[in-house]
C-alpha positions in Angstrom: 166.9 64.9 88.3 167.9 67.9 91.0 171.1 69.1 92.3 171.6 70.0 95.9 173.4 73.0 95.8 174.5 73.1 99.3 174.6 70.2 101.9 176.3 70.1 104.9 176.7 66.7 104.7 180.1 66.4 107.0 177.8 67.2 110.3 178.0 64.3 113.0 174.2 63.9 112.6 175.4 62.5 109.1 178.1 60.0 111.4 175.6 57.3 112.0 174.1 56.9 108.6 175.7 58.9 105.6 175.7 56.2 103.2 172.5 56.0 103.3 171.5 59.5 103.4 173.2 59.3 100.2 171.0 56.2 99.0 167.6 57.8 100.0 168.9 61.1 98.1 169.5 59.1 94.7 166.6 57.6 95.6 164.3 60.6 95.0 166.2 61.9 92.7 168.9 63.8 93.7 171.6 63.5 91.1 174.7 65.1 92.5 175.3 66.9 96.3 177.6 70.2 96.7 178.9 69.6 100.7 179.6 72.7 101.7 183.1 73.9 103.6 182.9 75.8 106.6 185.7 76.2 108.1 189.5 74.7 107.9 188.6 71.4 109.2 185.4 70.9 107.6 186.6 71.9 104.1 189.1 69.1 104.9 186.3 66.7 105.4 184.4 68.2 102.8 186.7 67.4 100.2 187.6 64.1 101.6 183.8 63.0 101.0 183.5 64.1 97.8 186.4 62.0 96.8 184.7 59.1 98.1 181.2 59.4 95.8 180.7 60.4 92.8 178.0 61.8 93.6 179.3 64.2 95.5 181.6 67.8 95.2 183.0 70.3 97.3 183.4 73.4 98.6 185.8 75.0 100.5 186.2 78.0 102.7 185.9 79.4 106.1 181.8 80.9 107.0 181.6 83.9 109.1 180.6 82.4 112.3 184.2 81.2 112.0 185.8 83.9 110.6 188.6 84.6 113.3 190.3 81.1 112.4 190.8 82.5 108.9 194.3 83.3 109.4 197.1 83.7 106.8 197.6 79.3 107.4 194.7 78.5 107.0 193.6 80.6 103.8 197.0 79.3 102.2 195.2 75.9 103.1 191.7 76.9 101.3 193.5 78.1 98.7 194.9 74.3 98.3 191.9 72.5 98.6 190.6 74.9 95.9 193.2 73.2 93.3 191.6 69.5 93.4 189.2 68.5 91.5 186.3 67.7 93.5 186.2 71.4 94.8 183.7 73.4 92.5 183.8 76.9 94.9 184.9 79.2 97.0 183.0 79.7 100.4 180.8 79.4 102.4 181.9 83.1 103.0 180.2 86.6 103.6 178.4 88.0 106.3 176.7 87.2 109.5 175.1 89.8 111.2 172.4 88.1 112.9 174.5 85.8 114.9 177.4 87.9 114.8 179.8 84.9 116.5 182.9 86.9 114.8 183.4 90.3 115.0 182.2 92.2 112.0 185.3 93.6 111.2 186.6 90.4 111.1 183.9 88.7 109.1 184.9 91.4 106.1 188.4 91.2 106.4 187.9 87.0 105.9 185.1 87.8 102.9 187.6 89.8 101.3 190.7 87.7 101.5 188.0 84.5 100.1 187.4 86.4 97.3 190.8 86.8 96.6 191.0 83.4 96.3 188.0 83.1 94.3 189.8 86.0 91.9 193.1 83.9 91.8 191.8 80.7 91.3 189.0 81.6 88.6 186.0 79.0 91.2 182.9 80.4 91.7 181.9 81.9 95.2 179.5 80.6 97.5 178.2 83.2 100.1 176.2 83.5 103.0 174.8 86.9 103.7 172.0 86.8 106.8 171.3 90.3 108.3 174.3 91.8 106.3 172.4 93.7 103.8 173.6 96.3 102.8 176.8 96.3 103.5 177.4 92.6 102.0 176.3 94.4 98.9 178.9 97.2 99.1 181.6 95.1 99.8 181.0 92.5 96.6 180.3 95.1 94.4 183.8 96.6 94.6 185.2 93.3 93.8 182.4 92.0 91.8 184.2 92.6 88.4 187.3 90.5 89.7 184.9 87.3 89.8 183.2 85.1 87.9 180.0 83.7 88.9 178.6 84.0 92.4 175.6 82.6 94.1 173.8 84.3 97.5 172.9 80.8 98.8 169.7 80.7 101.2 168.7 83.4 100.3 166.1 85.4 103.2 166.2 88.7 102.7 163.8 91.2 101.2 163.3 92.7 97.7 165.4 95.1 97.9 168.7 93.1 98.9 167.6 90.2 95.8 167.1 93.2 93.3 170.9 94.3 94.3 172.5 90.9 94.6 170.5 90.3 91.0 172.1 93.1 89.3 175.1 92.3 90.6 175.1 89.3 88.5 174.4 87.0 91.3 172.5 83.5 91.0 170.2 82.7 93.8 169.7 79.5 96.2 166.3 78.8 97.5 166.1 76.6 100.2 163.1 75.1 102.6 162.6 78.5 104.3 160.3 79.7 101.7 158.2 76.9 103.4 158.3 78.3 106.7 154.8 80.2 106.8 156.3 81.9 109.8 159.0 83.5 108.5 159.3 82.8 104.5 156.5 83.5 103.3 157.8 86.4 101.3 159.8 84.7 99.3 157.1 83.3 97.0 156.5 86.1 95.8 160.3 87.2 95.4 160.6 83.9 93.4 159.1 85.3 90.0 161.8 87.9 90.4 164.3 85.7 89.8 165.6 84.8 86.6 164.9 81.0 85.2 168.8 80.9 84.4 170.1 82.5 88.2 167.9 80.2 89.9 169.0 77.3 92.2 167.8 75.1 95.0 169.5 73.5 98.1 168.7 72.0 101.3 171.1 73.3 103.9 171.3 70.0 105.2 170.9 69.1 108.0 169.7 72.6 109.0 166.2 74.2 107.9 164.3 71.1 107.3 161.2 72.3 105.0 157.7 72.7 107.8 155.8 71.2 104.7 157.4 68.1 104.6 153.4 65.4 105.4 153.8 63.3 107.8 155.9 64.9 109.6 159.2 64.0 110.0 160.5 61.5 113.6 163.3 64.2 113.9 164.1 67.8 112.9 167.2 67.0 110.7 167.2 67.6 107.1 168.7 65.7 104.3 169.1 65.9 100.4 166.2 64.0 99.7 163.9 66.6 101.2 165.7 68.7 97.9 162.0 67.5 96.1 159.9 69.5 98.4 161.9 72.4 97.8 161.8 71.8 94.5 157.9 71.8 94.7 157.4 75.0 96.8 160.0 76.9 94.7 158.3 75.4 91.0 154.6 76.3 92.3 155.7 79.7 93.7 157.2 80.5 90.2 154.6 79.4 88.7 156.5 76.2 86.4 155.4 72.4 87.3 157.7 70.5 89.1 159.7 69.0 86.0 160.6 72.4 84.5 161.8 73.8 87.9 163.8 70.8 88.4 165.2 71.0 84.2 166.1 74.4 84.7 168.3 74.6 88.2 169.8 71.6 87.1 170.9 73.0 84.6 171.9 76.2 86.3 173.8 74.3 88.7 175.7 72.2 85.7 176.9 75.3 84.5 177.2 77.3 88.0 179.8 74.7 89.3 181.0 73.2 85.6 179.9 69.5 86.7 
C-alpha cells in the first residue's frame, strides 16, 4: 500500500469527479491521501474533505505564491484548523523564488510566522522550497531546533541544497519530476542519497503528472493513482523493487504525520 504525501485534491479539476479520483486511487493502491492547504480558503476546504473520507488528511497553511494574504486573521485561522484532527501539518509554506508571485520579503516573514505555529502546536511542517536555496536553508536552520519533524516536499533541487536540508534533519518528497527526462533526471541519482527512513513520495496532484506514465494519458492532470509510477521510478532509481520502496515510505509517512 502507498501514501500520497501531498495531493492537491481541492482543485476544481477534482469538481467534476473526486469521488472517483478517490476510487481509482484505492484502486491501485493508495491507502491514505494528505490534501494539501494552500492558502486560507483552501485549508478550509482541505480540512473539510478530509472529514468526509477516511481516506483522507489535511494540511493547513498559506504557500508562498499566497503569502501576502497571510495576515495576523488569517494565521490565527491556520492556527485553528491545526487543532482538529484530520490536520496532520503545518504548510504548504517556504519559499518561491522562481515564480516569485509574493514579494520575497513577504514570503519569509509568512515562513516564519508558519513555523511558529508549527513550534506552538507540536504538527510537523510541510514546505515548499523552489529556487530558494540557500536562503530557505538559513532561515529553517535558525528555527530548526524549535520543530519537530519537517519534510522539503517535491523536492528539485541539486545536491548540494538535499545534503543541507538532510542534515538539517529534513525527510524528503519525491514526486513525478524525477520522471521528467527534461528536467529531473538528476534526481536518480540524488535518490541513493537519501536515507530509507527520510524518504517519501507524493503526486502533487493535479500538477506534474509523471511523462512516463504508457499510454499516454487523454489529459495532462495528475491524480493519486499515478502515486505507483512514482513509486516505480523512485524504487528502481534507489535501487529497492517496487514492494520495499512502497514498505518503507509508507512507513515513513505513518510515522511523519502519526496516521
Amino acid at each position: 500500500m502507498l501514501i500520497d504525501i501531498g495531493a492537491n485534491l481541492t482543485h476544481d479539476t477534482f469538481d467534476v469527479d473526486r469521488d472517483e479520483v478517490l476510487r481509482r486511487a484505492q484502486a491501485a493502491g493508495v491507502a491514505h491521501m494528505l490534501v494539501t492547504g494552500a492558502s486560507r480558503e483552501g485549508s478550509e476546504q482541505a480540512v473539510n474533505l478530509a472529514a468526509q473520507h477516511d481516506v483522507l488528511s489535511a494540511t493547513t497553511g498559506i504557500h508562498p505564491h499566497h503569502a501576502d494574504e497571510a495576515t495576523t486573521e488569517a494565521l490565527t485561522r491556520i492556527r485553528e484548523l491545526a487543532t482538529l484532527d484530520d490536520v496532520k501539518a503545518i504548510g504548504e509554506t517556504g519559499l518561491d523564488f522562481f515564480r516569485d508571485l509574493s514579494p520575497r520579503d513577504v514570503q519569509e516573514k509568512s515562513f516564519i510566522a508558519h513555523m511558529e505555529v508549527a513550534h506552538d502546536t507540536g504538527l510537523p511542517m510541510f514546505l515548499h522550497e523552489r529556487d530558494a536555496y540557500p536562503r530557505f536553508a538559513d532561515i529553517l536552520r535558525q528555527h530548526r531546533d524549535e520543530l519537530s519533524d519537517v519534510v522539503v516536499h517535491c523536492f528539485t533541487g541539486e545536491a548540494d541544497a538535499l545534503h543541507v536540508y538532510l542534515d538539517l534533519d529534513c525527510h524528503i518528497g519525491m514526486t513525478g519530476w524525477i520522471c521528467d527526462e527534461r528536467r529531473g533526471s538528476h534526481l536518480v541519482e540524488l535518490v541513493r542519497d537519501i536515507p530509507l527512513d527520510r524518504l517519501m513520495i507524493e503526486t502533487d496532484a493535479p500538477y506534474l503528472l509523471p511523462r512516463t506514465i504508457k499510454p499516454k494519458p487523454k489529459t495532462r492532470r495528475n491524480e493519486p493513482h499515478y502515486l505507483t509510477v512514482v513509486c516505480e521510478a523512485v524504487a528502481e532509481a534507489a535501487g529497492l523493487t517496487y514492494e520495499a520502496l512502497a514498505e518503507q515510505t509508507t512507513q515513513n509517512a505513518r510515522r511523519f504525520f502519526r496516521l
